[in-house]
N, C-alpha and C positions, 0 to 999 in steps of 0.2 A: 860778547857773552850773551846768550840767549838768557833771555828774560819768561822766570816760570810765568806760568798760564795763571789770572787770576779766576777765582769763583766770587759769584756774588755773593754776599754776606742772608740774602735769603733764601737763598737757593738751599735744599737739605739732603743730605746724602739718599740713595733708598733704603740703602741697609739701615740708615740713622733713622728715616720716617718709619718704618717696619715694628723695630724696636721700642719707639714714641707709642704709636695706636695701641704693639701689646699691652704694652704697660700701663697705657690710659682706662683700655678695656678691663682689667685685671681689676683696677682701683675702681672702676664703678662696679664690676660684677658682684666686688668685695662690700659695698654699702649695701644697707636695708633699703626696701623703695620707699620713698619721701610717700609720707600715710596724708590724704587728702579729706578737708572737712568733710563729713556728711550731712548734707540738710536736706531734711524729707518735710512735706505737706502731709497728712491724711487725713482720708476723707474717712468719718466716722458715723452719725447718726444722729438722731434726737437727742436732747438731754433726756437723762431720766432713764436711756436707755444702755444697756450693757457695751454696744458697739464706740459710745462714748467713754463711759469710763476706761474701756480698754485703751484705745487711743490716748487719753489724758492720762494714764499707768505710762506709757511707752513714751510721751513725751517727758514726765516726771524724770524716766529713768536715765533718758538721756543727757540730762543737766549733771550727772554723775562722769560722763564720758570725755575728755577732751577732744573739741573739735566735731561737734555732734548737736545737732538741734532738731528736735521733730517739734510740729506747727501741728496742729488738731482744729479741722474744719467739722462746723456742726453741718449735717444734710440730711438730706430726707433717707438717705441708708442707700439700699443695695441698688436697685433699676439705677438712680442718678449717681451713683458711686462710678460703677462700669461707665457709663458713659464717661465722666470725667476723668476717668483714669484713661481711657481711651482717647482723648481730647486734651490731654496732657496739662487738665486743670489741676490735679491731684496727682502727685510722685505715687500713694499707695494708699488702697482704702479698703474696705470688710464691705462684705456681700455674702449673703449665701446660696450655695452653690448652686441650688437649680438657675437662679438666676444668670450667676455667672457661666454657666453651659450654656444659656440660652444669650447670651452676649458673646460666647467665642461660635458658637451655632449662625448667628446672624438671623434668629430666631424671634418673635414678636414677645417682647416690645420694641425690638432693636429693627431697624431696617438691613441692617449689613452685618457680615461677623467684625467683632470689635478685636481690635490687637490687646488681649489680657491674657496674663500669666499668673500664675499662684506662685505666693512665697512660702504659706503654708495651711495646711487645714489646721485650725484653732480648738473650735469646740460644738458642739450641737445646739441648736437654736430650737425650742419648744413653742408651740404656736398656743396662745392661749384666746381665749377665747371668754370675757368678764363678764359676769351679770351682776347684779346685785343679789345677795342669800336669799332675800325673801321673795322674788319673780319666779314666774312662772317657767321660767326655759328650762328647757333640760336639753333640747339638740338644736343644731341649724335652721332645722325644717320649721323650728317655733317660733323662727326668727321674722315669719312672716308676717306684713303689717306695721311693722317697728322700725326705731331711726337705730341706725348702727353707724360708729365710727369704724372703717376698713383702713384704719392708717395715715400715713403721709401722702401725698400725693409723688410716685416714683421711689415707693417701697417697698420692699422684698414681700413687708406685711399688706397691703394693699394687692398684690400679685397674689398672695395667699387666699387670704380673704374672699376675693372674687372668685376662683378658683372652685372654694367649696358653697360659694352661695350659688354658683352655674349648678353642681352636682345635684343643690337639692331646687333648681328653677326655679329661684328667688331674683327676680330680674327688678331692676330698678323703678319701676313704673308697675301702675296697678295694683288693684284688691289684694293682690297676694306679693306685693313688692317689696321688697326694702330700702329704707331711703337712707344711702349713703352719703355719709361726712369723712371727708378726708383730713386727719388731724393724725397732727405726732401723738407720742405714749402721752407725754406730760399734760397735752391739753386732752387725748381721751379720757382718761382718768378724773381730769376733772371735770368736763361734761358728764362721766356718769353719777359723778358727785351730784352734781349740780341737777339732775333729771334730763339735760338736755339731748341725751342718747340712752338707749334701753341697752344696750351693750356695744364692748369693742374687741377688735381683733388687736393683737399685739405678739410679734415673732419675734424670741431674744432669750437671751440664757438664765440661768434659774440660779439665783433671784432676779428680777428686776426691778429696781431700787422703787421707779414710780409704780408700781403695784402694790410691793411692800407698802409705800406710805398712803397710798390710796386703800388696804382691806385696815392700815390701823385707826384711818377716820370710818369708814362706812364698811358693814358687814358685805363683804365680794363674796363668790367662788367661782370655778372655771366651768366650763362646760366637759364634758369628756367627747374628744374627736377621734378615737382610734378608730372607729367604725371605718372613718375616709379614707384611711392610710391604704390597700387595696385600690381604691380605685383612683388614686394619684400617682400610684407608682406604674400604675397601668396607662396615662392618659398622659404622665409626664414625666416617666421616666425613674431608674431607680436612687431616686435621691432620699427617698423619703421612708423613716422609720417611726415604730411606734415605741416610745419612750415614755416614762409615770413621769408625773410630777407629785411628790412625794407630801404624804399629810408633814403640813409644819415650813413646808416651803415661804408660804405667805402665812401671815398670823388668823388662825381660825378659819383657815382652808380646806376643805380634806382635800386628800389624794384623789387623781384623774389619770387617765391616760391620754395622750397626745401624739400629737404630729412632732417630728421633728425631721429637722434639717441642719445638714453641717454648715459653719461658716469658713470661708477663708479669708486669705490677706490677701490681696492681688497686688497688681503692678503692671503695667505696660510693656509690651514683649520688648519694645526698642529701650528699654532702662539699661545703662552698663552692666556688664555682668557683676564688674567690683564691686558696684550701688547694692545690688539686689544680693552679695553677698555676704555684704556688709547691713544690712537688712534684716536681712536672716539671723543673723547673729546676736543682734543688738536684740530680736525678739528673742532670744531665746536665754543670750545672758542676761538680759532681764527680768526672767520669769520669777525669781524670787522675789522684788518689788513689784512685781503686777499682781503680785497674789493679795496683796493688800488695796489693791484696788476693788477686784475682784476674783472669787474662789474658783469662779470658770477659767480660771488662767492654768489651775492644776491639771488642766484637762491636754495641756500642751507638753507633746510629746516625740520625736524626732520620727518614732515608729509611726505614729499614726499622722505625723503632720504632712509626709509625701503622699496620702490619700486623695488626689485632690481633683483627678479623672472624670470626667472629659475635660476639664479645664488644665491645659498641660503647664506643669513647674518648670518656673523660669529655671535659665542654665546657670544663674547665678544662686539658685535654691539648692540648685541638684550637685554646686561645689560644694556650698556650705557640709549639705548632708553626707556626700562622701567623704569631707573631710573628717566630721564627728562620726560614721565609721569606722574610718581607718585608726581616729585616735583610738578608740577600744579595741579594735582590730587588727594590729597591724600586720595582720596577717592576709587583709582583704577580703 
């Protein structure tokens, strides 16, 4: 009697393996995808300044989130921001935009264009400009002769700063020079307290905490710089509008007119797309807790936060945003 053919016991039919994979496939397609920590660094700015409390708002909020941790690094702000986000010291950090054009540009101060992307345009940054009420300034030009702090040293407000003291030939040297100090808000502020500068430059959103407490020890006001705004936009492109800052801003202030510039949130164009869409989101379901950080957070808005040109939205920005279309939309 012939003896049936044996199979081996691991050996599996095809039709049986066929059947196996659908089925396998089916039950994973069927699961939600397994949700992965998010932990971000950002690069923020000086204490005292708006670009910090923002950051320390979005860190706060995240303690809310499961599986979520944002790290708030103090820096000198935007020039070293870009860089670090470009150097892959910081996952995501605030600049503003002329700056950040002139880092995706490869544009001076940067030697190369930098790999940065926007997550989203935030809010308008007003360049102030301090003296003490009772001095004699009234514009740039009087600036002649006197110590000025210009900022942090690799600060969006130092970039600023220089900028319009070139316009009116205030060169660092000479009868007619200005002797600049590179200092963050918290330490200009108290140099002008202290007499050790005749005024400072400082670019950030309205209020700025260290001004507030600097005009309620010593009578401050601003200077008014919309006169520059023309030949900035002329010399360095259109980033730059003329924006008031408002009597009552700072205590016993009046109103001015100003420079301003937008800020954004960037990130590193090689970021995952998931990271930076989950980014986005975290900034944005968060805006009801960053309002209590600060009031400049009201200014964040889906409409206006894709404004972010020449500096291009990361693609994990531009899922976010299509996706908060579609949800009101779903008509596309």
């Amino acid at each position: 009697m012939a003896r049936s053919p044996t199979r081996s016991p691991r050996t599996v039919p095809g039709a049986l393996l066929t059947t196996f994979l659908v089925a396998a496939s089916l039950l994973t397609c069927s699961q939600p995808p397994v949700s992965q920590p998010l932990r971000l660094s950002i690069g923020t700015g000086g204490t005292g300044g708006v670009y910090h409390a923002y950051g320390a708002g979005l860190a706060q909020a995240s303690t809310t989130r499961p599986d979520t941790e944002v790290v708030v690094l103090t820096t000198a702000a935007s020039v070293e921001n870009n860089r670090m986000v470009a150097a892959g010291e910081v996952d995501a950090a605030f600049t503003l935009a002329d700056v950040a054009a002139l880092a995706v540009a490869g544009e001076e101060p940067f030697e190369e264009p930098l790999p940065v992307a926007a997550i989203a345009r935030l809010y308008d940054n007003h360049t102030h400009l301090v003296v003490r009420a009772d001095s004699s300034y009234e514009t740039v030009s009087d600036l002649a002769g006197s110590t000025v702090s210009v900022g942090a040293r690799g600060s969006g407000t130092q970039m600023m700063a220089e900028r319009l003291l070139e316009l009116e030939g205030l060169e660092e040297t000479g009868e007619q020079g200005v002797t600049r100090l590179r200092l963050p808000i918290d330490a200009s502020a108290r140099a002008l307290e202290e007499g050790r500068v005749d005024a400072f430059f400082w670019s950030g959103g309205l209020p700025t905490q260290a001004v507030s407490d600097l005009a309620e020890r010593v009578p401050v006001r601003l200077l008014d710089l919309a006169e520059h705004v023309p030949d900035l936009v002329e010399g360095y492109g259109g980033h730059f509008s003329e924006l008031p800052v408002p009597a009552g801003t700072y205590p016993d202030v009046p109103a001015v007119r100003t420079i301003g510039v937008p800020s954004l949130l960037v990130v590193n164009t090689s970021m995952p797309d998931r990271i930076a869409t989950e980014l986005t989101r975290l900034l944005f379901d968060s805006r009801p807790r960053l309002t209590g950080f600060h009031p400049v957070v009201l200014h964040l808005h889906p409409r206006s936060a894709i404004s972010t040109l020449p500096v291009p939205l990361h693609p994990g920005a531009v899922a976010y945003y299509r996706e908060v279309k579609y949800a009101h939309d779903p008509g596309g």
